[in-house]
mmCIF file as Biopython writes it, N, C-alpha, C and O atoms, coordinates in Angstrom:
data_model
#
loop_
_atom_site.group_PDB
_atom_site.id
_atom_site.type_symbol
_atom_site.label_atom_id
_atom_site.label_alt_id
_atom_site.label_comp_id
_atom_site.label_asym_id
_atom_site.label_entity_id
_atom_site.label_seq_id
_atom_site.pdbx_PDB_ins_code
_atom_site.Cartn_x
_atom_site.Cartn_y
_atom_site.Cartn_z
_atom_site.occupancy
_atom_site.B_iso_or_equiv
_atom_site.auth_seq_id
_atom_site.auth_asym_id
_atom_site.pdbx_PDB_model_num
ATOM 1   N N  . UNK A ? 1  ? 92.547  150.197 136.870 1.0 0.0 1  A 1 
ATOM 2   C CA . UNK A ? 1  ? 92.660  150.996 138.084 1.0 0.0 1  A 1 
ATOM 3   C C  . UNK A ? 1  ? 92.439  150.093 139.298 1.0 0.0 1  A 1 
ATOM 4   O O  . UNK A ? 1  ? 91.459  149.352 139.223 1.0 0.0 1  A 1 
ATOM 5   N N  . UNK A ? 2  ? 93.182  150.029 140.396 1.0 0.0 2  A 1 
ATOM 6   C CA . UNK A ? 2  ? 92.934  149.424 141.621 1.0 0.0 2  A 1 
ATOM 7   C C  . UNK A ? 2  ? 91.875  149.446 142.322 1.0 0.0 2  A 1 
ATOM 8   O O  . UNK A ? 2  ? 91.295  150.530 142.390 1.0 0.0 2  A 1 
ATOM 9   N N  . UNK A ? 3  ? 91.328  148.332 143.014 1.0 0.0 3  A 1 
ATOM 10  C CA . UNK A ? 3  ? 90.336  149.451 144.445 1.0 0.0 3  A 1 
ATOM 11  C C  . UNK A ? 3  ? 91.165  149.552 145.123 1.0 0.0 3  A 1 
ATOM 12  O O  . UNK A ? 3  ? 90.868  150.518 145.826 1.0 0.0 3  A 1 
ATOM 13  N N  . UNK A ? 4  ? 92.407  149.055 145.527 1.0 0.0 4  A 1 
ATOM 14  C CA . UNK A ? 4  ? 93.221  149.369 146.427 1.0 0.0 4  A 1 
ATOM 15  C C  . UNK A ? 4  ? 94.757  149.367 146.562 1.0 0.0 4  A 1 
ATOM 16  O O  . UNK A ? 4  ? 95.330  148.305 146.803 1.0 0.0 4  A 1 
ATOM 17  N N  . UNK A ? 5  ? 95.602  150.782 146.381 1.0 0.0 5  A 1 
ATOM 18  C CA . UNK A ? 5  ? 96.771  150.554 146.329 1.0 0.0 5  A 1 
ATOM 19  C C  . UNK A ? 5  ? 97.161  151.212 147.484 1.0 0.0 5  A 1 
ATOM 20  O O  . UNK A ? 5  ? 96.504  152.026 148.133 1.0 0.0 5  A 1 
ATOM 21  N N  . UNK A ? 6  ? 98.682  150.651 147.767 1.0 0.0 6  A 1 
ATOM 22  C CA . UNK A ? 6  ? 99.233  150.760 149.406 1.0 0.0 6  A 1 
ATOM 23  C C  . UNK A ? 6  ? 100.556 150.985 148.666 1.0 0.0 6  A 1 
ATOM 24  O O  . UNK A ? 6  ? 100.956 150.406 147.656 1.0 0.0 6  A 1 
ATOM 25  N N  . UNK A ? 7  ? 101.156 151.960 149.388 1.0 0.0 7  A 1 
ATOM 26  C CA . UNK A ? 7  ? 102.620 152.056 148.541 1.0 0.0 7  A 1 
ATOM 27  C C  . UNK A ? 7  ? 103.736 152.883 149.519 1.0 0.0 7  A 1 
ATOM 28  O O  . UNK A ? 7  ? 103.646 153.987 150.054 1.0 0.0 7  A 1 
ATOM 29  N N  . UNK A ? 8  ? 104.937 151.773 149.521 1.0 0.0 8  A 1 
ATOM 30  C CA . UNK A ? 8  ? 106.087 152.166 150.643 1.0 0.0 8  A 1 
ATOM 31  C C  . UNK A ? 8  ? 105.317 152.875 152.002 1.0 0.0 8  A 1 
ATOM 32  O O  . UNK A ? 8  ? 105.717 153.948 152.454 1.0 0.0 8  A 1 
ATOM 33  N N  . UNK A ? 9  ? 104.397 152.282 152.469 1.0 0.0 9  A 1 
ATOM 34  C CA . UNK A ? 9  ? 104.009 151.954 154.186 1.0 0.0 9  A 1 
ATOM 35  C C  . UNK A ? 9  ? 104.691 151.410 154.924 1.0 0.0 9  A 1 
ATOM 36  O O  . UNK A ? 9  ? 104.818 150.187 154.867 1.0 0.0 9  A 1 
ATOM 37  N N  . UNK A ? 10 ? 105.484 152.347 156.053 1.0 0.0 10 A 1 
ATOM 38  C CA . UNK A ? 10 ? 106.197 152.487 156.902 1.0 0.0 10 A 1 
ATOM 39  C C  . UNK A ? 10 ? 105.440 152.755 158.278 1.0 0.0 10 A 1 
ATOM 40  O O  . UNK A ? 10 ? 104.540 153.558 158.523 1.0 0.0 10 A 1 
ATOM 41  N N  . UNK A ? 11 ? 106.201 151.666 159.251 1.0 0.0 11 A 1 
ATOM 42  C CA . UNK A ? 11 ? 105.696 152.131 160.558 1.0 0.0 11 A 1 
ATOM 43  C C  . UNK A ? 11 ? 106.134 151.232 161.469 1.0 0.0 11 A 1 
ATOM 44  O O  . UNK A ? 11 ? 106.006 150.010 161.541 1.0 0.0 11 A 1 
ATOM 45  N N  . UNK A ? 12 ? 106.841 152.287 162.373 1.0 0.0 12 A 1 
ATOM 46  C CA . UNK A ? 12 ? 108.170 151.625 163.813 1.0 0.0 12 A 1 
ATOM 47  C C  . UNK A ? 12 ? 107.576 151.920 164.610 1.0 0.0 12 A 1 
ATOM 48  O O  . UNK A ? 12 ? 107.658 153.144 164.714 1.0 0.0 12 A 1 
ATOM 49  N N  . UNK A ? 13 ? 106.617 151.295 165.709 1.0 0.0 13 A 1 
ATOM 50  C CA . UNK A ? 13 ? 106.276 151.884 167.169 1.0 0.0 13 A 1 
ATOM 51  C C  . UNK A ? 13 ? 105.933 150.431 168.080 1.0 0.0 13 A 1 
ATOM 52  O O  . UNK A ? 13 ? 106.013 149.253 167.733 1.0 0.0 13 A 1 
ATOM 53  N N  . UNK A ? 14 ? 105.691 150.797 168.849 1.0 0.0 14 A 1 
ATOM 54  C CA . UNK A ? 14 ? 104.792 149.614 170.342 1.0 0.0 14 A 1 
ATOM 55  C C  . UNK A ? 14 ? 104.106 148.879 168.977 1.0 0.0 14 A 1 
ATOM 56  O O  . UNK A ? 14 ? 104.568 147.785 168.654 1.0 0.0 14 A 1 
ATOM 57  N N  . UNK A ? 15 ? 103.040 149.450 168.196 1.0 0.0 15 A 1 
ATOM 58  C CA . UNK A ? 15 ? 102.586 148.934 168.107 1.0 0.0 15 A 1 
ATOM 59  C C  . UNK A ? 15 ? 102.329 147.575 166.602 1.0 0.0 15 A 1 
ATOM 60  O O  . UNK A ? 15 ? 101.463 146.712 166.459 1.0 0.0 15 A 1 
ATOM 61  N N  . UNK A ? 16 ? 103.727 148.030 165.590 1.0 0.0 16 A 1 
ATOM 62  C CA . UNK A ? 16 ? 104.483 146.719 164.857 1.0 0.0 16 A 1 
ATOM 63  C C  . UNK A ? 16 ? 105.486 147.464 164.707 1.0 0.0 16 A 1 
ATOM 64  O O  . UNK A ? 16 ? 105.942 148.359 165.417 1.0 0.0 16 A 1 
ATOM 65  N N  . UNK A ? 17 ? 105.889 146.926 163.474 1.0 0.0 17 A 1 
ATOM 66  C CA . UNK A ? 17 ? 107.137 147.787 162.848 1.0 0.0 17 A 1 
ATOM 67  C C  . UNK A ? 17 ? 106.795 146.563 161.041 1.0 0.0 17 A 1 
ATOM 68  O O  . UNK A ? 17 ? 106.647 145.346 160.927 1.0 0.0 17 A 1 
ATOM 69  N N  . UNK A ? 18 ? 106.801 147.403 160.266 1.0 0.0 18 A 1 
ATOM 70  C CA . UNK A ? 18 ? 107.114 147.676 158.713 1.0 0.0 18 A 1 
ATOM 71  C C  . UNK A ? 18 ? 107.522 148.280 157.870 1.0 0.0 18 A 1 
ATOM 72  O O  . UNK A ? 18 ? 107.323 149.469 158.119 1.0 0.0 18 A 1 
ATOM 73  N N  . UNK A ? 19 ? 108.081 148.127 156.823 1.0 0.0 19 A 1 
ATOM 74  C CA . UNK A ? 19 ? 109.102 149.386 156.041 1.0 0.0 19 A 1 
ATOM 75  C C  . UNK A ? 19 ? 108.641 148.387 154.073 1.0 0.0 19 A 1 
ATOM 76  O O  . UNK A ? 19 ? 108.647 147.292 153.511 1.0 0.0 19 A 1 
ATOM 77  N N  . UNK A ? 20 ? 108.295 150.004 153.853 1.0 0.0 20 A 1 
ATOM 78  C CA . UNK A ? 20 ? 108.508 149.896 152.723 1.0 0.0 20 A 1 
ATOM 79  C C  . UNK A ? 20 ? 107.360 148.543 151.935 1.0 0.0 20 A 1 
ATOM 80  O O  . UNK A ? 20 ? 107.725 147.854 150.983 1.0 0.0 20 A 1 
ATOM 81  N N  . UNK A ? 21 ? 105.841 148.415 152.674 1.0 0.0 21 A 1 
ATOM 82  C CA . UNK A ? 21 ? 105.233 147.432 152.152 1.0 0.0 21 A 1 
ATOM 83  C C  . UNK A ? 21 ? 104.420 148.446 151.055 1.0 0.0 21 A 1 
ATOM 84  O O  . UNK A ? 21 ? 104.291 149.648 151.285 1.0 0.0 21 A 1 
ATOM 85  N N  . UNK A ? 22 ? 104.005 147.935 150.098 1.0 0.0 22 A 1 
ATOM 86  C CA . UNK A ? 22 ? 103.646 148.016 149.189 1.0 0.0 22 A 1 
ATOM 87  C C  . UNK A ? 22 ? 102.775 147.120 148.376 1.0 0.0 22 A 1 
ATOM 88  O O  . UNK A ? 22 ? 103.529 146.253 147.932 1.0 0.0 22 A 1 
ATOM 89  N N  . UNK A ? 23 ? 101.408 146.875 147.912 1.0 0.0 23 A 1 
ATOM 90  C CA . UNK A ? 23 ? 100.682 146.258 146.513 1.0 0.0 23 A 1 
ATOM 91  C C  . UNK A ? 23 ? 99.262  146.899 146.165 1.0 0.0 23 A 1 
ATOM 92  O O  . UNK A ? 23 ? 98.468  147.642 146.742 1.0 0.0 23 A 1 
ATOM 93  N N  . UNK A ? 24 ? 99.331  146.287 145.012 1.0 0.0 24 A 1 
ATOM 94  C CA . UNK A ? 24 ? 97.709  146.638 145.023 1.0 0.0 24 A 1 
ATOM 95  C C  . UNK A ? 24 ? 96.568  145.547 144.611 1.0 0.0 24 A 1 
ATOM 96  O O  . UNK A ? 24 ? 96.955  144.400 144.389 1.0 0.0 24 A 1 
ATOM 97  N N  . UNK A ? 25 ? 95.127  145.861 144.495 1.0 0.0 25 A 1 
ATOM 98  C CA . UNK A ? 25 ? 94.000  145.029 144.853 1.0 0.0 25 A 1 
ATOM 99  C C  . UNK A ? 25 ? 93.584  145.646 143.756 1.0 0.0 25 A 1 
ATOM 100 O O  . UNK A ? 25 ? 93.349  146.854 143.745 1.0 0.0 25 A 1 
ATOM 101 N N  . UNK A ? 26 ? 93.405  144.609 142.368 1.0 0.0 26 A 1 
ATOM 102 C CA . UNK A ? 26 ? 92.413  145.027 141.150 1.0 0.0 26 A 1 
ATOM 103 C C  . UNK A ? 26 ? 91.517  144.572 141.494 1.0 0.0 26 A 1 
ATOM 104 O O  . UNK A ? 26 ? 91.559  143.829 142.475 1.0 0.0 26 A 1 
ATOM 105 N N  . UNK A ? 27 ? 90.065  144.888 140.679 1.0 0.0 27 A 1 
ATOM 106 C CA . UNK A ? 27 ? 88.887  144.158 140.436 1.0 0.0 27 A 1 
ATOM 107 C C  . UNK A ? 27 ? 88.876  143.041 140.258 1.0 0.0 27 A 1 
ATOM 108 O O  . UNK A ? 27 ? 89.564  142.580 139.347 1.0 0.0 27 A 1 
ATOM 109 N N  . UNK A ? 28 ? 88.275  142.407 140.875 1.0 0.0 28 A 1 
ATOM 110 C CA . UNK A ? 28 ? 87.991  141.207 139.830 1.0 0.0 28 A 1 
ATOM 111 C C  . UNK A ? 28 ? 89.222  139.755 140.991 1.0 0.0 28 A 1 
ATOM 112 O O  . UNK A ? 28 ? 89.043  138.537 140.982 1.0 0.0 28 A 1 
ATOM 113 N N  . UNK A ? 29 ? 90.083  140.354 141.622 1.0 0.0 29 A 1 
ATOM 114 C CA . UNK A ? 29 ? 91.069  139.921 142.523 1.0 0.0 29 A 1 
ATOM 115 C C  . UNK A ? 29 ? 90.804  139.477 143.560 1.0 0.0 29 A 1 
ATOM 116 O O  . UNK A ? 29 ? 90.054  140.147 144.270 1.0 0.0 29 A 1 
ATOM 117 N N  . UNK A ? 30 ? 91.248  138.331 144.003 1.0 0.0 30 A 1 
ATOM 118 C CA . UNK A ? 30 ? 91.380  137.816 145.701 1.0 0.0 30 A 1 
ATOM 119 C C  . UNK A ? 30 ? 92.925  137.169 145.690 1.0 0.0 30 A 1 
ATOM 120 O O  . UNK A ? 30 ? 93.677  136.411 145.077 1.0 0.0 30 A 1 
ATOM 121 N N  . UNK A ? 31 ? 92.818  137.998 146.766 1.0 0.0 31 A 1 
ATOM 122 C CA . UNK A ? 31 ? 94.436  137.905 147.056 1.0 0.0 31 A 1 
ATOM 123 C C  . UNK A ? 31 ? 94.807  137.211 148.764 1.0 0.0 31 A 1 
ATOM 124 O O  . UNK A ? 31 ? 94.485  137.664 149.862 1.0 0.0 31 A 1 
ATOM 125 N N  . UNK A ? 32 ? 95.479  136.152 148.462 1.0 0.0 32 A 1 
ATOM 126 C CA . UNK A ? 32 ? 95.901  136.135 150.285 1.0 0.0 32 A 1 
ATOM 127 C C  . UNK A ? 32 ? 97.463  135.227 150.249 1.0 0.0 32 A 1 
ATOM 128 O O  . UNK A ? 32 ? 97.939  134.250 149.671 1.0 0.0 32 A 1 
ATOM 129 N N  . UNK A ? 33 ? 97.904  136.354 151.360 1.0 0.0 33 A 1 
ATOM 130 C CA . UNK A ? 33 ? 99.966  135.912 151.241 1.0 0.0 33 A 1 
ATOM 131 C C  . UNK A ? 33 ? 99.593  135.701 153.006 1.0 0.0 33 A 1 
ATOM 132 O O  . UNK A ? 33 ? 99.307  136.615 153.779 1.0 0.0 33 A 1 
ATOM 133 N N  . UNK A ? 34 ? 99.672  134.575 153.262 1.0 0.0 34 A 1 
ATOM 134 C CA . UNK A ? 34 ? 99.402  134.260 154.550 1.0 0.0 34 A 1 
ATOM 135 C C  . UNK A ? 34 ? 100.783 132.896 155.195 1.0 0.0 34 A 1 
ATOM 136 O O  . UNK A ? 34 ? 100.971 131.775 154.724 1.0 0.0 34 A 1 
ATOM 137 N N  . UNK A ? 35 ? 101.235 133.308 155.917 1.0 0.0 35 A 1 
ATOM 138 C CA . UNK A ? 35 ? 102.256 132.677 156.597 1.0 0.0 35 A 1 
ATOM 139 C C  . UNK A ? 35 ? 102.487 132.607 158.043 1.0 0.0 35 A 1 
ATOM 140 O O  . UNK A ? 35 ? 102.267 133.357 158.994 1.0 0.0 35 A 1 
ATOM 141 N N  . UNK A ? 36 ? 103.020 131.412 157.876 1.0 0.0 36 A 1 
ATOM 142 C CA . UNK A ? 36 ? 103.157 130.533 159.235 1.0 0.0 36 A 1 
ATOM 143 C C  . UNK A ? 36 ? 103.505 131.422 160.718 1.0 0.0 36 A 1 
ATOM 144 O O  . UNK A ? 36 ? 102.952 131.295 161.810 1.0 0.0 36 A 1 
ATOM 145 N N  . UNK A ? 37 ? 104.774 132.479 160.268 1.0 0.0 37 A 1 
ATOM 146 C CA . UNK A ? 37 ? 105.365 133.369 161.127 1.0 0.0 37 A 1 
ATOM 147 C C  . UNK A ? 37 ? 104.505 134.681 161.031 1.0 0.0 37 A 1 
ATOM 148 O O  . UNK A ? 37 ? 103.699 134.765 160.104 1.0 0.0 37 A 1 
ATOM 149 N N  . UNK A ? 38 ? 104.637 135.783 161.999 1.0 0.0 38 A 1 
ATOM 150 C CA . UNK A ? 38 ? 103.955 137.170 161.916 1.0 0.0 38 A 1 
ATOM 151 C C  . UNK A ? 38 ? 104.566 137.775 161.067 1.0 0.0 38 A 1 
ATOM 152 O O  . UNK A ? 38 ? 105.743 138.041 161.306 1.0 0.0 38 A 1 
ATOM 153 N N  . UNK A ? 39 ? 103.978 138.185 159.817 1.0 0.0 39 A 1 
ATOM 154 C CA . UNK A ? 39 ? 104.812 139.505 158.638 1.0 0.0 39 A 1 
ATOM 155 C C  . UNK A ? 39 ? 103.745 140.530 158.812 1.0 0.0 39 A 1 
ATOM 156 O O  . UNK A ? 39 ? 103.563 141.304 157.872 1.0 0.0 39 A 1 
ATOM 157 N N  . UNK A ? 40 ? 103.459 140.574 159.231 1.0 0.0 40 A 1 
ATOM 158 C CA . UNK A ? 40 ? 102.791 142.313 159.881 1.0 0.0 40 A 1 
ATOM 159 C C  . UNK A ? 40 ? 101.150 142.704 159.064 1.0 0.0 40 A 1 
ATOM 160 O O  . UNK A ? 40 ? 100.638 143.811 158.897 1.0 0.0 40 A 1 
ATOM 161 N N  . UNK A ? 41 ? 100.720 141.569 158.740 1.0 0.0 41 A 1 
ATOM 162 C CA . UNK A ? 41 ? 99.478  141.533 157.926 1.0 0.0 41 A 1 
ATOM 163 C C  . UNK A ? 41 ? 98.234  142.153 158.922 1.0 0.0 41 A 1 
ATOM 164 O O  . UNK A ? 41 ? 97.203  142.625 158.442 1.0 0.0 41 A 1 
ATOM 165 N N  . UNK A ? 42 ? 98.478  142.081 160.258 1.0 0.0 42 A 1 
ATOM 166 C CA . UNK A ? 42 ? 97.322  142.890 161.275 1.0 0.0 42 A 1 
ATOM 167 C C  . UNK A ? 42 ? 97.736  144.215 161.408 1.0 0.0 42 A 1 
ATOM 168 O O  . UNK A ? 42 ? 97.108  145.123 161.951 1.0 0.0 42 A 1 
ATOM 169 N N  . UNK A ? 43 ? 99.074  144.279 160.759 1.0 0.0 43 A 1 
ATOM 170 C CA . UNK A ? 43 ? 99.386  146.333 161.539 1.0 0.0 43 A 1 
ATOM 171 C C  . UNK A ? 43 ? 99.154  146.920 159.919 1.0 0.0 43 A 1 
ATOM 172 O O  . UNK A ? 43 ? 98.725  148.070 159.835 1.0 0.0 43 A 1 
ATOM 173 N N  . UNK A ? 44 ? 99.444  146.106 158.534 1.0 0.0 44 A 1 
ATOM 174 C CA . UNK A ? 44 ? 99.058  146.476 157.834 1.0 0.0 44 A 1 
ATOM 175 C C  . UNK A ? 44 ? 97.427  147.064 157.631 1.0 0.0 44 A 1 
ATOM 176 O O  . UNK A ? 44 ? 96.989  148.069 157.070 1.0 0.0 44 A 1 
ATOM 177 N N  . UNK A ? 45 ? 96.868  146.107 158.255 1.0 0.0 45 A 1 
ATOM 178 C CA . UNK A ? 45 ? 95.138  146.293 158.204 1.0 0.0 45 A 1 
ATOM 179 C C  . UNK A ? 45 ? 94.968  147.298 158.884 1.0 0.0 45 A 1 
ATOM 180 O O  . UNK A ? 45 ? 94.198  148.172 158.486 1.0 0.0 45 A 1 
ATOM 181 N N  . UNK A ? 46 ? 95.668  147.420 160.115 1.0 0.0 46 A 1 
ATOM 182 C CA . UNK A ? 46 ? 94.996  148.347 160.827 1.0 0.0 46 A 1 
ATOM 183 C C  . UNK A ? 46 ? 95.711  149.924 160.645 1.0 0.0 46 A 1 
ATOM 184 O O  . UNK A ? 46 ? 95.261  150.769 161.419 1.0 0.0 46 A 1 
ATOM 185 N N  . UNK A ? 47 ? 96.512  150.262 159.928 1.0 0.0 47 A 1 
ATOM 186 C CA . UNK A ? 47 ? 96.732  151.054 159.006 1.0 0.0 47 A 1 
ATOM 187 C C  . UNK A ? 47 ? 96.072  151.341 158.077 1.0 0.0 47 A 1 
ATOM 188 O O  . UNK A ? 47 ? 95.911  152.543 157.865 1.0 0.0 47 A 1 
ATOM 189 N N  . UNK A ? 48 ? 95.549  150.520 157.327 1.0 0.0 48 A 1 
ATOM 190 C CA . UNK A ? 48 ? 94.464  150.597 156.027 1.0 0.0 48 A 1 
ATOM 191 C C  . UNK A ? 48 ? 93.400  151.359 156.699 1.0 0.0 48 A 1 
ATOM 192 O O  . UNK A ? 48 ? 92.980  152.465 156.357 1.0 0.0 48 A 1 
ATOM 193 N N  . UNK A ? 49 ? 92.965  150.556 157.817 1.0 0.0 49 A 1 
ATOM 194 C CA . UNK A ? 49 ? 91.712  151.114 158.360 1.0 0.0 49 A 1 
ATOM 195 C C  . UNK A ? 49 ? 91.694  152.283 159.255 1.0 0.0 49 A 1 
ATOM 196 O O  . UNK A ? 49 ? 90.542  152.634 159.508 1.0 0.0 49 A 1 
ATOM 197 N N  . UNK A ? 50 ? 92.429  152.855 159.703 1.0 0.0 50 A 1 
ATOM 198 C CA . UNK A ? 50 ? 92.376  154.133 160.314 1.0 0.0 50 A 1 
ATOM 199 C C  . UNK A ? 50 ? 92.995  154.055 161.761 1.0 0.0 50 A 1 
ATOM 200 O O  . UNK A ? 50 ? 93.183  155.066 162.437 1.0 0.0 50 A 1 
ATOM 201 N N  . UNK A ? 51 ? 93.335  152.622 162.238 1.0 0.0 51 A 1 
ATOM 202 C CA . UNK A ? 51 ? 93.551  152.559 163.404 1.0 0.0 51 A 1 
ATOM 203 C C  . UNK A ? 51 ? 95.221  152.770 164.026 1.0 0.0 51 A 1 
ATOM 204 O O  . UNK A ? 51 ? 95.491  152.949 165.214 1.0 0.0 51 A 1 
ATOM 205 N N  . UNK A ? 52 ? 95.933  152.717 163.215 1.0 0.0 52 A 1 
ATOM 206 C CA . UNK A ? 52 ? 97.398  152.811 163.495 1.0 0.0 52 A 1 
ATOM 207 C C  . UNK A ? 52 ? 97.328  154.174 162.602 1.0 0.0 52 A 1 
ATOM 208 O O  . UNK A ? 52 ? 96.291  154.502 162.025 1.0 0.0 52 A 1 
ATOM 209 N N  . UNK A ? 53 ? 98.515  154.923 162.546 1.0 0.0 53 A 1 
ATOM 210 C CA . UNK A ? 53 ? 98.992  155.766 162.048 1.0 0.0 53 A 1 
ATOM 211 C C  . UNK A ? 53 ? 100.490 155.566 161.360 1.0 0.0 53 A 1 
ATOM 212 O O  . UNK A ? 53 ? 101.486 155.792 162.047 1.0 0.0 53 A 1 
ATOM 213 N N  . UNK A ? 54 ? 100.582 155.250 160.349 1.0 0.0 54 A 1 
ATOM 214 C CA . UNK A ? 54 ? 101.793 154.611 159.584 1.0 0.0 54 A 1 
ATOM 215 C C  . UNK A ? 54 ? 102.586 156.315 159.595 1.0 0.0 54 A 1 
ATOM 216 O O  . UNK A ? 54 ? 102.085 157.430 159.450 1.0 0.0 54 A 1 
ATOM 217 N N  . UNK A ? 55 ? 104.102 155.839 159.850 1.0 0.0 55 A 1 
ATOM 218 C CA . UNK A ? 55 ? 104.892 156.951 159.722 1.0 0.0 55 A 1 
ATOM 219 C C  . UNK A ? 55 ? 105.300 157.853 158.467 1.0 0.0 55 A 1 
ATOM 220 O O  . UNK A ? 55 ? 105.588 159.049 158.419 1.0 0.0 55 A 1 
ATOM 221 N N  . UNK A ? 56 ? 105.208 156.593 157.173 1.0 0.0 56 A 1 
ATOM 222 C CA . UNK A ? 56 ? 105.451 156.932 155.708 1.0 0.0 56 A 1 
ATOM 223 C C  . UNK A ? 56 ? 104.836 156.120 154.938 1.0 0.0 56 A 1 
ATOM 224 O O  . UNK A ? 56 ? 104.869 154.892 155.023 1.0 0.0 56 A 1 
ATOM 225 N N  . UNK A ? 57 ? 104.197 156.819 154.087 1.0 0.0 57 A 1 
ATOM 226 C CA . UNK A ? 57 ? 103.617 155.700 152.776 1.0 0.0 57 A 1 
ATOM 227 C C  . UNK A ? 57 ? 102.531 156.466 152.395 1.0 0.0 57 A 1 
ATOM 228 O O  . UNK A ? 57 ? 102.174 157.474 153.004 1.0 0.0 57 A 1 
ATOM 229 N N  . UNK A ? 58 ? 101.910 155.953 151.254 1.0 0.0 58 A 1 
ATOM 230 C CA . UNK A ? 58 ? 100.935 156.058 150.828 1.0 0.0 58 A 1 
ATOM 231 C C  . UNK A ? 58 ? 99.636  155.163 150.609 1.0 0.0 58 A 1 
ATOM 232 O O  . UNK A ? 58 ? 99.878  154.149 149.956 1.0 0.0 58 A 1 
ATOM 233 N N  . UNK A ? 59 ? 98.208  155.326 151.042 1.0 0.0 59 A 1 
ATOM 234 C CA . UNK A ? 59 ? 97.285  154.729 152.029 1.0 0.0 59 A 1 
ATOM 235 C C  . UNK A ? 59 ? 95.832  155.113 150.747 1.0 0.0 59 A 1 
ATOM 236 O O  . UNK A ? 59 ? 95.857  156.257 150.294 1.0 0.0 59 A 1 
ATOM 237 N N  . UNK A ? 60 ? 94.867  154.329 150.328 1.0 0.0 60 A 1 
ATOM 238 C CA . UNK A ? 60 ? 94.087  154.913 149.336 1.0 0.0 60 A 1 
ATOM 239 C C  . UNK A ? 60 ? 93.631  156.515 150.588 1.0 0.0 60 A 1 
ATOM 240 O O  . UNK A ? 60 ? 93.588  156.713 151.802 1.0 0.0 60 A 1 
ATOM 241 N N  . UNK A ? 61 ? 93.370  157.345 149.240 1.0 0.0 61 A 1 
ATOM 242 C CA . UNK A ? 61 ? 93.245  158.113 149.532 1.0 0.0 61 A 1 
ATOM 243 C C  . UNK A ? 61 ? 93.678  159.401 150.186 1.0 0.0 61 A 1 
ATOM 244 O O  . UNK A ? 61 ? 92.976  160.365 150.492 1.0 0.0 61 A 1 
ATOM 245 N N  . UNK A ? 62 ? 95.097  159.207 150.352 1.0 0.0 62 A 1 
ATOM 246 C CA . UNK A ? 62 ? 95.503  160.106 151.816 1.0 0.0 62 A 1 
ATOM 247 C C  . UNK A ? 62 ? 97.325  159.864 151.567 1.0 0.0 62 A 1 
ATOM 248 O O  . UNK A ? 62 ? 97.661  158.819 151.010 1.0 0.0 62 A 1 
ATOM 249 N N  . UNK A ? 63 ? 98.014  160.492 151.841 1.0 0.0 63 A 1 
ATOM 250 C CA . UNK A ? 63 ? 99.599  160.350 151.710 1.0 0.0 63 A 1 
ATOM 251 C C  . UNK A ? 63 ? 99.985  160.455 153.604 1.0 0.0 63 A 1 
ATOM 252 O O  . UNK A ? 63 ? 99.553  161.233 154.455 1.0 0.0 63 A 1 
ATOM 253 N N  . UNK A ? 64 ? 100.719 159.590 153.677 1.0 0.0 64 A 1 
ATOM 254 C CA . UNK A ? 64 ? 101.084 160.359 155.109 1.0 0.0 64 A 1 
ATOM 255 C C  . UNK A ? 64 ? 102.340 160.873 155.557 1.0 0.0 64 A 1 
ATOM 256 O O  . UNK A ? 64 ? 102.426 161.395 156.669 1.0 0.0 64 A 1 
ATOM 257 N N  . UNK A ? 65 ? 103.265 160.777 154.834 1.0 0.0 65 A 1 
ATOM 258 C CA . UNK A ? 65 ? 104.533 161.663 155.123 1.0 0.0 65 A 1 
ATOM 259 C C  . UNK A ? 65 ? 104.362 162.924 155.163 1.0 0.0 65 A 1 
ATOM 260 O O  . UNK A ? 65 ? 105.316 163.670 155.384 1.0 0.0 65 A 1 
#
């Protein structure tokens, strides 16, 4: 079981734009996809965390379409 799955998170505004991100975070896991250019790894977070409002996807805990 995950601690954390993210699945087809969508979100077009001011404040990024992403479509369709998706993974998850087992136990026991450290994970980091970190690159040179912006791929939306701060609007992802701040989606995770409560601060953006993603248009579609699914978020632990919560669906938002």
């Amino acid at each position: 079981m995950p601690h954390l799955k993210v699945e087809n998170l969508s979100i077009a505004s001011g404040t990024g734009a992403l479509g369709g991100v998706g993974f998850e975070v087992r136990p026991g896991e450290i994970s980091l996809d970190h690159r040179a250019e912006r791929g939306g790894e701060d609007t992802v977070f701040n989606c995770i965390s409560g601060i953006y409002k993603p248009n579609e996807g699914k978020l632990p805990s919560k669906d938002v379409t």
